[in-house]
C-alpha positions as CSV (number, residue, x, y, z in Angstrom):
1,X,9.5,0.5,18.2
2,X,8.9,1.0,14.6
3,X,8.2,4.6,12.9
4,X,6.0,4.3,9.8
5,X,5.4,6.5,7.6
6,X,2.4,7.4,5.1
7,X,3.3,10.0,2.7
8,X,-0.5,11.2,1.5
9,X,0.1,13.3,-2.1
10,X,-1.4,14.1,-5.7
11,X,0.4,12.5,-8.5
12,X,-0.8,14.0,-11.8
13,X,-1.5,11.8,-14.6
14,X,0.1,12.5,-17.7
15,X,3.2,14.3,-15.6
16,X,5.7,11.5,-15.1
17,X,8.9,13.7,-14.7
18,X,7.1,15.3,-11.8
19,X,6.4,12.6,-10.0
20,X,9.4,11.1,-9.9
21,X,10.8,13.9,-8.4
22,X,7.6,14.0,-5.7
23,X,8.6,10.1,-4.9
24,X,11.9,11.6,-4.0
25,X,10.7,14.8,-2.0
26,X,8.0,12.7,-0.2
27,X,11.1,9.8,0.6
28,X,13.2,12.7,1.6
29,X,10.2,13.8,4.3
30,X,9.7,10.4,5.4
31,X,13.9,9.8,6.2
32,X,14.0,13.6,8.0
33,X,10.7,12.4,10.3
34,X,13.0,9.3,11.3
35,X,10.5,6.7,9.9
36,X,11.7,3.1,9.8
37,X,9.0,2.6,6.9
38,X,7.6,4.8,4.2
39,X,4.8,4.0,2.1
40,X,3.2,5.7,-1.1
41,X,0.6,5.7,-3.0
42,X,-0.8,3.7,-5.6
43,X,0.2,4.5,-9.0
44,X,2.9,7.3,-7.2
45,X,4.8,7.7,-10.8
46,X,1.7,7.8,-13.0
47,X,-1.3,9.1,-11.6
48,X,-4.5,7.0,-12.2
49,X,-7.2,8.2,-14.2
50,X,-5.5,7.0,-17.7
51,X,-7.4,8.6,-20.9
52,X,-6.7,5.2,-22.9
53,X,-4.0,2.7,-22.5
54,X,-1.1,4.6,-24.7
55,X,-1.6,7.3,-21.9
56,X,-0.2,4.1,-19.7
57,X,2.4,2.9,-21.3
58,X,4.3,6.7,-21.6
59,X,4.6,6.7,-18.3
60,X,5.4,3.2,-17.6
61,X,9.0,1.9,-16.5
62,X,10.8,-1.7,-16.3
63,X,11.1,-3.1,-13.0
64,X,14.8,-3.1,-13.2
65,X,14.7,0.8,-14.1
66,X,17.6,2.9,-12.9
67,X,15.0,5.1,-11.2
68,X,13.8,2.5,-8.9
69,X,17.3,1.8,-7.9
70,X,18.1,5.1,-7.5
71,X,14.9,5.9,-5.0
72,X,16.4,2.8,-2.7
73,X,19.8,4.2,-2.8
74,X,18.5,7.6,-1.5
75,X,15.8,5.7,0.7
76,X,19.0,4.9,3.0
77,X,18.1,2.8,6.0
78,X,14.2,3.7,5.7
79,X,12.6,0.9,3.9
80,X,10.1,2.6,1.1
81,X,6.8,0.6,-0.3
82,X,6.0,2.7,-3.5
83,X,3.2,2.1,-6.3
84,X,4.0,2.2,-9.9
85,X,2.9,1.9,-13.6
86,X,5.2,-1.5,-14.8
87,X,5.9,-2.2,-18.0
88,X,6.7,-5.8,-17.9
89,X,8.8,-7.5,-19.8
90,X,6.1,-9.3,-21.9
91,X,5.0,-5.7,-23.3
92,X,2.0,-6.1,-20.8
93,X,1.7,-2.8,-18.2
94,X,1.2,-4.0,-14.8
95,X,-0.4,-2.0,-11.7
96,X,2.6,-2.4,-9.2
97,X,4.5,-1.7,-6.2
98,X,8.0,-2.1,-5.7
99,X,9.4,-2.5,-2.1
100,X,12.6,-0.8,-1.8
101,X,15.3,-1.5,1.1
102,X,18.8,-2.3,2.0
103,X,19.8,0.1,-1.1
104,X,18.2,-2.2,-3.6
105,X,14.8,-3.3,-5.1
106,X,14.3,-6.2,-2.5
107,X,10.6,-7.1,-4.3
108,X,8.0,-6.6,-6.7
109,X,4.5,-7.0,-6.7
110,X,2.0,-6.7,-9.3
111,X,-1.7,-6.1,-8.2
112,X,-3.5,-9.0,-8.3
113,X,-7.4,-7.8,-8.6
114,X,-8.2,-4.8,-10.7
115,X,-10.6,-2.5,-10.4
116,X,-12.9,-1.3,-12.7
117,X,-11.9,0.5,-15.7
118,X,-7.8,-0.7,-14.8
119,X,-8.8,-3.8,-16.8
120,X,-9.0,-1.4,-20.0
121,X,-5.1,-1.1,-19.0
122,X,-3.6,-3.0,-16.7
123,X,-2.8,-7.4,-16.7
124,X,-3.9,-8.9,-13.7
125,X,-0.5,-10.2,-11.7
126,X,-0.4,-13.9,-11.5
127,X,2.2,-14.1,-8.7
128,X,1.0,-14.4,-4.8
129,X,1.2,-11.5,-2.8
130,X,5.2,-11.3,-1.3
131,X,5.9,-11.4,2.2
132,X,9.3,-9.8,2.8
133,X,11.8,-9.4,5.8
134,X,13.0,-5.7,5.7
135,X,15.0,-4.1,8.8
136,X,11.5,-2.8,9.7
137,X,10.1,-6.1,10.1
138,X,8.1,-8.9,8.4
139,X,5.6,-7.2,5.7
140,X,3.4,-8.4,3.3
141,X,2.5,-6.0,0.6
142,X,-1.1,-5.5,-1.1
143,X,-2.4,-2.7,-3.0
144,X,-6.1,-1.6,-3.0
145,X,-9.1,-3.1,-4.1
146,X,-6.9,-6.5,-2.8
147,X,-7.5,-5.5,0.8
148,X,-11.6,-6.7,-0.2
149,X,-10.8,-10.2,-0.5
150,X,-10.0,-11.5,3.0
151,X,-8.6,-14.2,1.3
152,X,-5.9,-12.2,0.9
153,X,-4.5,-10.5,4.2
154,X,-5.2,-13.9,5.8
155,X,-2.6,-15.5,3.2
156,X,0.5,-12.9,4.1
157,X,-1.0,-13.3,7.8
158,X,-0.6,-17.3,7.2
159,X,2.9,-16.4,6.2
160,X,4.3,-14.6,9.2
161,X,3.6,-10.7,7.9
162,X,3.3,-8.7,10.6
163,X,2.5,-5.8,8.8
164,X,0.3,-5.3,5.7
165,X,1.5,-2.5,3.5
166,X,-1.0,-1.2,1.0
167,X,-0.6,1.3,-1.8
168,X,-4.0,2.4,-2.7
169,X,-6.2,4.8,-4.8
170,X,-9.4,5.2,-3.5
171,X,-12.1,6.9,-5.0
172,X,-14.9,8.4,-2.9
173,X,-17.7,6.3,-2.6
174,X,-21.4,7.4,-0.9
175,X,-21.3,6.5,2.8
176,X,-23.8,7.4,5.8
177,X,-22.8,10.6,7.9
178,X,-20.9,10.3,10.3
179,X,-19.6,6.6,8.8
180,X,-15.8,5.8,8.0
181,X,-15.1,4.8,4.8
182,X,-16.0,1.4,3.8
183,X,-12.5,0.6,2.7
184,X,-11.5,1.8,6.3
185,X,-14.0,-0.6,7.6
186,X,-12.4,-3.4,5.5
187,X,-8.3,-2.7,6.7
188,X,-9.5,-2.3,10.0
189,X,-11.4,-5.6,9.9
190,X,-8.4,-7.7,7.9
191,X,-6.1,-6.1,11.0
192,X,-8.1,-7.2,13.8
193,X,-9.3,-10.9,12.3
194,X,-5.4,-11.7,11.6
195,X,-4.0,-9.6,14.3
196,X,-1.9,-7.8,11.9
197,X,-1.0,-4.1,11.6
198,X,-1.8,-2.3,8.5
199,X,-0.3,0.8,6.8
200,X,-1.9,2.4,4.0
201,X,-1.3,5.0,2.1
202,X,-4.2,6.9,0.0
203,X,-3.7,10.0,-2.2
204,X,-5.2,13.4,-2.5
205,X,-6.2,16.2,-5.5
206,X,-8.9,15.4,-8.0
207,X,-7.9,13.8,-11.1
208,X,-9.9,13.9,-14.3
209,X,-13.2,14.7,-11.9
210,X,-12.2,12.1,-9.7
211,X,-12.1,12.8,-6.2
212,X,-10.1,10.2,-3.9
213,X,-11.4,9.8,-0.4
214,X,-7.7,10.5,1.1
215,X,-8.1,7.5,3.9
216,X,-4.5,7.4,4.8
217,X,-4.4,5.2,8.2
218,X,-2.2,3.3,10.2
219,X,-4.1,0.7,12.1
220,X,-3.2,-1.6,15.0
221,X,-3.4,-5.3,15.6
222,X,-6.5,-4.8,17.4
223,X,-8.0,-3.3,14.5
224,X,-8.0,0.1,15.4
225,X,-6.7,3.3,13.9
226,X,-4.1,4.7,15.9
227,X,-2.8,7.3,12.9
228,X,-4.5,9.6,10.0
229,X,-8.0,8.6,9.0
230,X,-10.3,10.9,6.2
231,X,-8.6,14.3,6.0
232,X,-10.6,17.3,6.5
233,X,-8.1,19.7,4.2
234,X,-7.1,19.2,0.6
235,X,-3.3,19.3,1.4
236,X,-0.7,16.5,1.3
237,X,0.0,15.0,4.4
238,X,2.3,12.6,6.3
239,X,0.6,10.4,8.6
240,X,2.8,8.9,11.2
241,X,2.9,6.0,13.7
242,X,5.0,4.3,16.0
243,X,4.6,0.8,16.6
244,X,6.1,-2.2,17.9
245,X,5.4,-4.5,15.3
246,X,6.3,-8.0,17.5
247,X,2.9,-7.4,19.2
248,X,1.2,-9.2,15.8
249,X,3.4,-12.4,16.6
250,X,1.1,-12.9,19.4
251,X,-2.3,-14.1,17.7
252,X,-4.3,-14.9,20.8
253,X,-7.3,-12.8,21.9
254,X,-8.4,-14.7,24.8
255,X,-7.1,-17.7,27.2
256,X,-8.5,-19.9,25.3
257,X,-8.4,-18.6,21.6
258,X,-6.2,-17.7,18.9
259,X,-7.0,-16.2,15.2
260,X,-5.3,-18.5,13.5
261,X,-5.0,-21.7,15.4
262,X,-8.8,-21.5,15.7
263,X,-9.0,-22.3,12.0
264,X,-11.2,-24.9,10.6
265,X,-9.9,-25.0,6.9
266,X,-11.5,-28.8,7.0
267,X,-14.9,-27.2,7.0
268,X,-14.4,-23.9,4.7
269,X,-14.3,-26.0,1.6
């Protein structure tokens, strides 16, 4: 069984300093509820809502910083999946997320398709998705408006992940009463089509105007949500889940079918 861990808060733009020391209250709360896994949000050092790129870039930090080296250290056996503003090494800022486990900074992964106004700041990453072994398990690691392109859960899925961690920001969009949120909709359809478990971890607060739809879920191979969902209260929140993640090794759904042997990449050309 595998305790994961969502960890549901407001960073505040232009507040650096204070995040950092949320990151390590929030990794704190995740160790003392005994989870395996801990994931934050998007952006967890920086907040989002940037005024103009220099905004960015005072928040930003190396992904060899002490500070991210320090947050695994104190992360002790719980594996942490965290989302911050990178300054590369080219100069270029990068929307990232650094997965942190084993006392060191095991990966990092810099978001692949930005959203709206994040092209005003961010670079595009040019790197594929990683898929990394932690002592959770096998996880691949997304964040946000990546879990829309199918293409890319099926990839980490193709690549043994049996569980999608994903960092995310989202904003709320207009839906139908009564409805989950589309993005929901979309994590709970990349779970279910690759038999995969997903984790992800939204934030709260309005930023700038901005209100975030604060979808924090843990959903199962089967595509359902079996943890958090749209909260009814503005308060920060740990949504948590246990799981046995060797359930998404098994990709069959009938006697005679499987997800991913049932492929016909021949014809998708």
């Amino acid at each position: 069984m595998t305790r994961l861990a969502c960890a549901e808060f407001a960073p505040v733009v232009g507040d650096p300093d204070g995040n950092r020391a949320r990151v390590v209250e929030w990794i704190a709360r995740a160790r003392a509820c005994g989870a395996d896994l801990a994931v934050l949000p998007e952006l967890a050092t920086s907040g989002y809502v940037f005024a103009d790129e220099a905004e960015a870039q005072a928040a930003a930090m190396p992904a060899d910083d002490a500070t991210l080296a320090a947050w695994a250290d104190a992360a002790g056996e719980t594996t942490v999946v965290v989302g911050f503003c990178e300054l590369g090494g080219d100069g270029g800022l990068y929307n990232s997320a650094a997965v942190l486990d084993d006392g060191r900074v095991r990966a990092v992964y810099r978001k692949t398709h930005l959203w709206d106004r994040e092209r005003l700041v961010f670079r595009p990453g040019e790197e594929p998705a990683p898929v990394v072994d932690v002592s959770a398990g096998r996880i691949g690691v997304l964040i946000c408006y990546d879990l829309e392109f199918p293409e890319m859960p099926r990839s980490l899925a193709l690549r043994g992940a049996e569980l999608l961690v994903a960092p995310v920001n989202w904003p709320v969009v207009p839906r139908p009463d009564g409805e989950r949120p589309p993005e929901v909709v979309q994590a709970m359809a990349a779970a279910r089509t690759n038999r995969v478990f997903v984790a992800v971890c939204d934030r709260g607060g309005i930023e700038r105007g901005q209100e975030w739809t604060r979808g924090t879920v843990v959903i199962d191979e089967s595509g359902w949500v079996v943890a958090g969902g749209p909260a009814v209260t503005g308060e920060a929140r740990l949504v948590v889940a246990d799981v046995v993640l060797s359930r998404a090794r098994d990709k069959s759904i009938s006697e005679y079918n499987d997800v991913i042997a049932d492929r016909r990449p021949d014809l998708y050309r």
